[in-house]
MARTOR-227887 format. One record per residue (C-alpha): residue number from 0; chain; y, z, x. Coordinates in Angstrom, 2 decimals. Example, Ala and Ser with C-alpha at 12.3 -4.5 7.8 and 13.67 -1.06 7.14 Angstrom:
# residues 2
   num   cadena        py        pz        px
     0        A     -4.50      7.80     12.30
     1        A     -1.06      7.14     13.67
# end
This chain:
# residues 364
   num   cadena        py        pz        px
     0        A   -192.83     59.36   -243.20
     1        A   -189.82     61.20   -243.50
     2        A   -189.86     64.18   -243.03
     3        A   -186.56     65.79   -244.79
     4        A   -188.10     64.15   -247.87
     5        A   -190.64     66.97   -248.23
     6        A   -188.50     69.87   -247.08
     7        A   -186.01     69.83   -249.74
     8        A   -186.74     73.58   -250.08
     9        A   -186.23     74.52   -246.48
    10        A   -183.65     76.87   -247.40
    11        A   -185.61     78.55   -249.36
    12        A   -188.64     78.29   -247.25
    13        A   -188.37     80.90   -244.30
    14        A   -187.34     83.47   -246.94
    15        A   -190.91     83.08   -249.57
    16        A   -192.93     82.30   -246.87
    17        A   -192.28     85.45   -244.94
    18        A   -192.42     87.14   -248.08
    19        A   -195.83     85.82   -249.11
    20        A   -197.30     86.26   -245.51
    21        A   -196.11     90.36   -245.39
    22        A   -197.18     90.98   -249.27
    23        A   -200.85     89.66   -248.21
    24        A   -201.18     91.79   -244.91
    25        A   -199.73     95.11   -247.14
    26        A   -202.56     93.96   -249.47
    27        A   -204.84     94.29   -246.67
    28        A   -203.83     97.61   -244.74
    29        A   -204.07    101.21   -245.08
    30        A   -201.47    103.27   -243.27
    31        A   -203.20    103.61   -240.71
    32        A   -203.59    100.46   -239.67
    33        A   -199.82     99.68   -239.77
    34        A   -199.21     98.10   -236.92
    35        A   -196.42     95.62   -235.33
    36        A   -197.38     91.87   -235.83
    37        A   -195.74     90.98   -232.44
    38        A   -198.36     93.04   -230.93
    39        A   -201.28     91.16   -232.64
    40        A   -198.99     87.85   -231.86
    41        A   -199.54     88.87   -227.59
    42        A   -202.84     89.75   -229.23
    43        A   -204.15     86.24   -230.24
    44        A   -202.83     84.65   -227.29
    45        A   -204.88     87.06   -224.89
    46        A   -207.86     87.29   -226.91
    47        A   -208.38     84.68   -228.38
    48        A   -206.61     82.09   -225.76
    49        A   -204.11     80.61   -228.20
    50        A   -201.06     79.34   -227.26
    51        A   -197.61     81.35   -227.55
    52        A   -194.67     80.14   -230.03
    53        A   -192.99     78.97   -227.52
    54        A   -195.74     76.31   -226.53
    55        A   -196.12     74.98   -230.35
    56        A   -195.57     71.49   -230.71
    57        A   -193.17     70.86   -233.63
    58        A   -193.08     67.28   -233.28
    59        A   -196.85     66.69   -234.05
    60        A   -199.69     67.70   -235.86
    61        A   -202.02     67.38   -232.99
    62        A   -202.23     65.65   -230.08
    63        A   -200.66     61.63   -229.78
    64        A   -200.33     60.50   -226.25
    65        A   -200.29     56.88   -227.62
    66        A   -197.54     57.95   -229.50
    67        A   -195.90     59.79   -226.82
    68        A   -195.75     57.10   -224.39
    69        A   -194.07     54.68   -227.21
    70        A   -191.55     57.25   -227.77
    71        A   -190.42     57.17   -224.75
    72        A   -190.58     53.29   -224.44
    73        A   -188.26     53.28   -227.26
    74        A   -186.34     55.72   -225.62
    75        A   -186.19     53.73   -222.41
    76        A   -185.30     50.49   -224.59
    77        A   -188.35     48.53   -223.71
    78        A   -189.00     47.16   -227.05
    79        A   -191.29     44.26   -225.33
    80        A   -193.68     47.18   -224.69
    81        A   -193.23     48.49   -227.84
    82        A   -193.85     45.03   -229.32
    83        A   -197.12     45.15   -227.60
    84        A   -198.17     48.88   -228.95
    85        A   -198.34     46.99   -232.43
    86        A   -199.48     43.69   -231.53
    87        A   -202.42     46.17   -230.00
    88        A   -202.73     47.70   -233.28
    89        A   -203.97     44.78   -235.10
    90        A   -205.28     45.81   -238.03
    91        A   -205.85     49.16   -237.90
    92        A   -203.77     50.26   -240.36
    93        A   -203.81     53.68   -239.99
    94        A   -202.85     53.43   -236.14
    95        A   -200.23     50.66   -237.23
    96        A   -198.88     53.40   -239.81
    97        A   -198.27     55.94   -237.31
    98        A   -196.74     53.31   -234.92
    99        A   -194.14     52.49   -237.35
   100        A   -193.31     55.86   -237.96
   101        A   -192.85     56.81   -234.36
   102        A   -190.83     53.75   -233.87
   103        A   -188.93     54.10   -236.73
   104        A   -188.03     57.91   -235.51
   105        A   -186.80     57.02   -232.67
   106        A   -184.80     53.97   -234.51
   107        A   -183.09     56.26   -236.73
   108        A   -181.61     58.31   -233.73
   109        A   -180.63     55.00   -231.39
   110        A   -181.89     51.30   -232.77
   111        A   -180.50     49.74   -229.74
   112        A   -183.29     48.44   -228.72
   113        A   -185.07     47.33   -231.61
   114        A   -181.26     44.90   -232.50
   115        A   -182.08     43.33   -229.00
   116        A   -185.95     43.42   -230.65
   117        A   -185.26     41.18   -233.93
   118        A   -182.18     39.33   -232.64
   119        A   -184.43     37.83   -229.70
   120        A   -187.33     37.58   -232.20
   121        A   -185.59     36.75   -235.45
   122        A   -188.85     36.41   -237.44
   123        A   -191.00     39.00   -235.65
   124        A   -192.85     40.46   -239.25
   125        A   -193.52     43.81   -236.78
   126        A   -189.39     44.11   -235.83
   127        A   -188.86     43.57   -239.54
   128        A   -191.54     46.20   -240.39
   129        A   -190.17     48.67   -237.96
   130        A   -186.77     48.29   -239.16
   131        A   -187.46     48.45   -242.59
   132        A   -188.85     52.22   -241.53
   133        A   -185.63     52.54   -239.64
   134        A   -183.68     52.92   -242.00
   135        A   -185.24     54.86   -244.38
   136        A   -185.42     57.42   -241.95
   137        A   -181.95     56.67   -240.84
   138        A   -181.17     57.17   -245.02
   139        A   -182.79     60.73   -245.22
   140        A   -181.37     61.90   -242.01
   141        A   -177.98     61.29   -243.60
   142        A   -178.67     62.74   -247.08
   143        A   -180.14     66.21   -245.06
   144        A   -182.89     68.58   -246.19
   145        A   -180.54     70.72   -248.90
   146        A   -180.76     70.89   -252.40
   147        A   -178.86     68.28   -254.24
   148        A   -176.39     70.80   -255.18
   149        A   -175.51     71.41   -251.54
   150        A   -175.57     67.94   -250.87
   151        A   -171.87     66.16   -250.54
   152        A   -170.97     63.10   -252.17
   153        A   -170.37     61.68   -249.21
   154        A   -174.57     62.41   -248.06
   155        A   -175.45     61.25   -251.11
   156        A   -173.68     58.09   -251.15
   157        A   -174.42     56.96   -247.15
   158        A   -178.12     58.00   -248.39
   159        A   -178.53     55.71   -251.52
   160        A   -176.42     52.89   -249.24
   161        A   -178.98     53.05   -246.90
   162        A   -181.76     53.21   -248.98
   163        A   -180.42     49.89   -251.12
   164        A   -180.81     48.71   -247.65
   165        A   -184.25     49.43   -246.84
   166        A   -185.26     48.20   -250.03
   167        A   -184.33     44.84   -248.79
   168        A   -185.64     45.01   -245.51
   169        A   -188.64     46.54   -247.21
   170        A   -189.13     42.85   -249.21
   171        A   -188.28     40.80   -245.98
   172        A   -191.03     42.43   -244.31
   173        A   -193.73     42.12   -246.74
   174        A   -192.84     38.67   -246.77
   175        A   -192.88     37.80   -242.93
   176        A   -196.46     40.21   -243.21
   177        A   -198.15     39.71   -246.40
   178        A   -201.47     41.91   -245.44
   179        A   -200.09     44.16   -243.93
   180        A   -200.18     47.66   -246.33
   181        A   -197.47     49.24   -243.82
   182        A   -194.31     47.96   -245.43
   183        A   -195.64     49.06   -248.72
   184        A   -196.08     52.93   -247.59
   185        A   -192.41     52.36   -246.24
   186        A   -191.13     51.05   -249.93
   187        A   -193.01     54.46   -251.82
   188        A   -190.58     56.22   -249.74
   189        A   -188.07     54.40   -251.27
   190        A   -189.11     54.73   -254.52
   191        A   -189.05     58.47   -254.08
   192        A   -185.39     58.32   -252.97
   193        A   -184.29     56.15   -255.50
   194        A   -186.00     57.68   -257.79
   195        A   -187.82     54.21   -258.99
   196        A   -189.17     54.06   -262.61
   197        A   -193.05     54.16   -263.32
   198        A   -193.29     50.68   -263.82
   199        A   -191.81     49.87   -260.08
   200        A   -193.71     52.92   -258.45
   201        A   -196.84     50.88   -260.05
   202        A   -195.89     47.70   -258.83
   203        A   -195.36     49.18   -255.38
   204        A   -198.54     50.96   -255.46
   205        A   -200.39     47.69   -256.66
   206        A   -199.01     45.93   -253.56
   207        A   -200.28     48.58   -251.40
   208        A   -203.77     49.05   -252.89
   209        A   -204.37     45.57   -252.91
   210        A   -203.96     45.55   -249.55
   211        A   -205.73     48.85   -247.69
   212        A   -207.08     50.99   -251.19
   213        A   -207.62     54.24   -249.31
   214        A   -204.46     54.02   -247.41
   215        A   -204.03     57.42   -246.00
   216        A   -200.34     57.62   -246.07
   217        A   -199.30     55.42   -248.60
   218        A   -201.69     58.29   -251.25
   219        A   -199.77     61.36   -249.11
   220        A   -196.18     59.49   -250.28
   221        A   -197.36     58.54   -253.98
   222        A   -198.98     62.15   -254.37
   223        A   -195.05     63.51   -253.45
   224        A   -193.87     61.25   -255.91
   225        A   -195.90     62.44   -258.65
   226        A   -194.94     65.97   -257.73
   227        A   -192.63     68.33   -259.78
   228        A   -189.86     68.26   -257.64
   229        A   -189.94     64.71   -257.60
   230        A   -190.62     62.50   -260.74
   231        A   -193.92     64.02   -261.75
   232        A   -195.30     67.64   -262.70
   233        A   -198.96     69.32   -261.47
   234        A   -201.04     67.54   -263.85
   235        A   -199.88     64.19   -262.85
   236        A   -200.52     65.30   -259.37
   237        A   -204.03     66.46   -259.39
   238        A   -204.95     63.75   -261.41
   239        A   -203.68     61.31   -258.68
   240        A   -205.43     63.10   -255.63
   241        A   -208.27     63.66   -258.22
   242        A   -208.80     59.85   -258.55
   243        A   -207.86     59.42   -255.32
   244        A   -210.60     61.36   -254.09
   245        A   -213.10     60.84   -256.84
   246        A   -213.04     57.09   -255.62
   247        A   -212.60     56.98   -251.70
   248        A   -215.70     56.50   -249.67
   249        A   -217.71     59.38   -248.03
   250        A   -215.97     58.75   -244.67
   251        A   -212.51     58.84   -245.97
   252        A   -210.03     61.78   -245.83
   253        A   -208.56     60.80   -249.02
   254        A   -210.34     64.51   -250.29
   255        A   -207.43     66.63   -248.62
   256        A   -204.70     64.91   -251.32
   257        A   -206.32     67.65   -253.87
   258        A   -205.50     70.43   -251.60
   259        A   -201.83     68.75   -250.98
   260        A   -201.00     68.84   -254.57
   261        A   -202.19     72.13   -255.12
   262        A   -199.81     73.56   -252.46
   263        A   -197.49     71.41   -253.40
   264        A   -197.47     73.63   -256.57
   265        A   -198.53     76.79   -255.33
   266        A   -196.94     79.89   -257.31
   267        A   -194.85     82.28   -255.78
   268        A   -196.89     85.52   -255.96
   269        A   -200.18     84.42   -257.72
   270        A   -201.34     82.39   -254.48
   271        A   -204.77     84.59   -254.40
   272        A   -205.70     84.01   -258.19
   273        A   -204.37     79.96   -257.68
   274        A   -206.52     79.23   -254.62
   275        A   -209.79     81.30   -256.08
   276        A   -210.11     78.71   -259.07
   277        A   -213.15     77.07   -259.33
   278        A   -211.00     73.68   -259.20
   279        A   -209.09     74.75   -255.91
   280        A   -212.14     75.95   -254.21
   281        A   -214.21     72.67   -254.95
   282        A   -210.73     71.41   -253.52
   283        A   -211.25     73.31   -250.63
   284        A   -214.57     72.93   -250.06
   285        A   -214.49     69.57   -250.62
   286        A   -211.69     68.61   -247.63
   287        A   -213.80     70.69   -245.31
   288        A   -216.87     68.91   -245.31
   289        A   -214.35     65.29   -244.83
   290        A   -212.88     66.65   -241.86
   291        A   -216.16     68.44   -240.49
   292        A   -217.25     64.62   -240.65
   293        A   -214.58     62.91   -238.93
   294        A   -214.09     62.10   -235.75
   295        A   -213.12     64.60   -233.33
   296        A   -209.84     64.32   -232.87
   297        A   -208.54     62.56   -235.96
   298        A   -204.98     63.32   -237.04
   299        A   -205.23     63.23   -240.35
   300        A   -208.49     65.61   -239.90
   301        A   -205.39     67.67   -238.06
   302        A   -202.96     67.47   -240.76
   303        A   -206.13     68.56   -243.79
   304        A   -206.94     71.24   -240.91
   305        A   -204.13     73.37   -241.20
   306        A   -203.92     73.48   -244.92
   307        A   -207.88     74.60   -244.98
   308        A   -206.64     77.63   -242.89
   309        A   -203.37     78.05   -245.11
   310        A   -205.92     78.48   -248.03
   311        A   -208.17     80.52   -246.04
   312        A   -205.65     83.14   -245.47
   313        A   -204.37     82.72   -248.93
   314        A   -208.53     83.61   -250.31
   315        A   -209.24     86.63   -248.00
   316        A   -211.18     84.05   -245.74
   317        A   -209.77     85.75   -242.56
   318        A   -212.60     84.68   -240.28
   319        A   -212.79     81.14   -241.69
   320        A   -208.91     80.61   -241.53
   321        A   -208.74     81.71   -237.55
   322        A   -211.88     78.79   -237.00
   323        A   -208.98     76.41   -238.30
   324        A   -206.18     77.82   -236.10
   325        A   -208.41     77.30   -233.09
   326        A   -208.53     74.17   -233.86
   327        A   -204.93     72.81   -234.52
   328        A   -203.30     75.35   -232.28
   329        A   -200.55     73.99   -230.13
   330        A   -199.28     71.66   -232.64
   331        A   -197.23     72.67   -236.22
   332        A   -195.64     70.05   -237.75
   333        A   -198.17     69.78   -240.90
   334        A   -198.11     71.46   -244.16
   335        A   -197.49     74.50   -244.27
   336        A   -195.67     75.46   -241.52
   337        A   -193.73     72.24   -241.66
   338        A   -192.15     73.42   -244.98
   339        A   -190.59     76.71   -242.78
   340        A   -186.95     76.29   -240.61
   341        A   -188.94     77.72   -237.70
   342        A   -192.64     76.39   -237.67
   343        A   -193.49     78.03   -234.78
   344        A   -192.67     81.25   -235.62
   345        A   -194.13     80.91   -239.08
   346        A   -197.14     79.23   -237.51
   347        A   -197.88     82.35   -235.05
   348        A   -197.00     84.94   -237.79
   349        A   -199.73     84.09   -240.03
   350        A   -201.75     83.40   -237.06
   351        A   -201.54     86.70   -235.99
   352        A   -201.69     88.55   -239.49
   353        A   -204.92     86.50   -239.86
   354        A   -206.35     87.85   -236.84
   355        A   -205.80     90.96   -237.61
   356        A   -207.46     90.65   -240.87
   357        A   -210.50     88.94   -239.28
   358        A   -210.85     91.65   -236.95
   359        A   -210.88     93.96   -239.87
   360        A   -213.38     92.46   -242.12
   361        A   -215.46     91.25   -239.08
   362        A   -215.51     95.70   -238.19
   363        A   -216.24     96.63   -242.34
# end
């Protein structure tokens, strides 16, 4: 979901997370082995057979073609093809999920063809579903990624318009699709932007549990909304992804929500002592096993991947954090690196400071 709704510290961002990357390699060096990361960036990329910054994907996670090829039906205005994407879907809500979102990307920047979609299809519940998306992307592309202090009144105004909006398309859609869990992820987006009370973020949450219980993202938007830069602190937080976790099935991801709040949280300049807690490394622990489990190739696995090697780094786990790279390199847009103006070059900075420290412990 949208993306500018978890970067509201991108500003900031570049700045501590270069910071926090060079304090942990000076940590981790004598003199001697000062050396220049761009070196060990060429490095990793010879070596190791990574890809360059230049060849991240900061668009995905990991690999979609399915949602690469409705992209660029959306693009080409063939919503009947589109239609049939979802239709395809059925109920595979997680699929679904990421359908919407990719459709309602490409909305936000040119709904063209999804107004020939609903007005040739009036009662379509999936044109209704995609639209309520729409426009709550649409709504956070005009409100922008800054602080609210940096944001004009006239952002803020075309962003809580829109949003009043969604909210309405958001009810039309769970009416026209009553089982369908996907509107109900779209409306906890809402309720983050309007900042909804407790009593309406529980209603909202009831309607989505009642329909999919270990929704993926519906638990990654409630999580941000019990954060402390939303309308929540820590401890509300980890209790969610706590119970979250505590009652998801074996084969669920739903583990990785822990290690979201955490970072989510994360202290500037006591990351080492934070992730070395016996709560954050049965956090840890615990979302490696889920996505050793999945199936190959799961994007959510993806998405919990590059976190694990984010807390690797962040635990003196060199060896253990370059495993993860290997596996999500190419593709950036998750947590951290997401969080940083330029992902890529975050992405390959730690990459390479990592495999520098690998090579070190591997040679102690």
């Amino acid at each position: 979901m949208p993306t500018q709704a978890i970067v509201a510290l991108v500003f900031s961002a570049v700045v501590v997370c270069a910071l926090k990357i060079a304090t942990w390699i000076v940590k981790r060096r004598s003199a001697r082995d000062d050396v220049e990361i761009d070196a060990w960036r060429e490095r990793v990329v010879a070596e190791y057979g990574m890809l360059p910054e230049e060849r991240q994907n900061t668009e995905r996670a990991c690999a979609a073609p399915e949602l690469d090829a409705v992209r660029e039906l959306a693009a080409a205005g063939d919503w009947h093809a589109c239609a049939g994407h979802l239709a395809a879907a059925g109920r595979d809500w997680e699929l679904r999920d990421r359908l919407v979102e990719e459709l309602a990307d490409a909305a936000a920047e040119d709904d063209g063809w999804l107004k020939a979609w609903r007005a040739e299809r009036p009662g379509d519940p999936d044109a209704a579903t995609v639209h309520a998306a729409g426009l709550v992307k649409l709504a956070w592309n005009l409100r922008g990624a800054a602080f609210a202090e940096h944001t004009s009144e006239e952002q803020a105004e075309g962003f809580h318009r829109v949003l009043d909006e969604a909210r309405e398309a958001c009810a039309r859609a769970q009416r026209l699709a009553p089982e369908d869990p996907t509107p109900w992820v779209t409306e906890l987006w809402i309720a983050l932007g309007l900042d909804y009370p407790q009593e309406e973020f529980d209603r909202v949450w009831s309607g989505l549990t009642a329909r999919d219980p270990f929704n993926y993202p519906g638990h990654y938007a409630a999580v941000q909304y019990q954060c402390a830069k939303w309308h929540g602190s820590a401890k509300q937080a980890d209790a969610f992804a706590d119970r979250a976790a505590t009652a998801a099935p074996e084969s669920s991801l739903l583990a990785g929500m822990r290690l979201i709040a955490l970072h989510e949280h994360e202290p500037d300049g006591a990351e080492e002592t934070y992730w070395s807690t016996p709560y954050a490394q049965a956090a840890v622990d615990a979302a490696r096993r889920a996505v050793d489990a999945a199936p190959a190739g799961h994007p959510r696995a993806a998405e919990i991947r590059h976190l694990l090697a984010w807390c690797y780094v962040m635990t003196e786990r060199p060896v253990e954090a370059m495993a993860q790279f290997q596996l999500v390199d190419g593709y950036v847009n998750a947590l951290p690196w997401r969080y940083a103006e330029d992902s890529a070059g975050y992405f390959c900075y730690t990459r390479a400071a990592t495999a520098f420290a690998a090579e070190r412990q591997l040679a102690a």
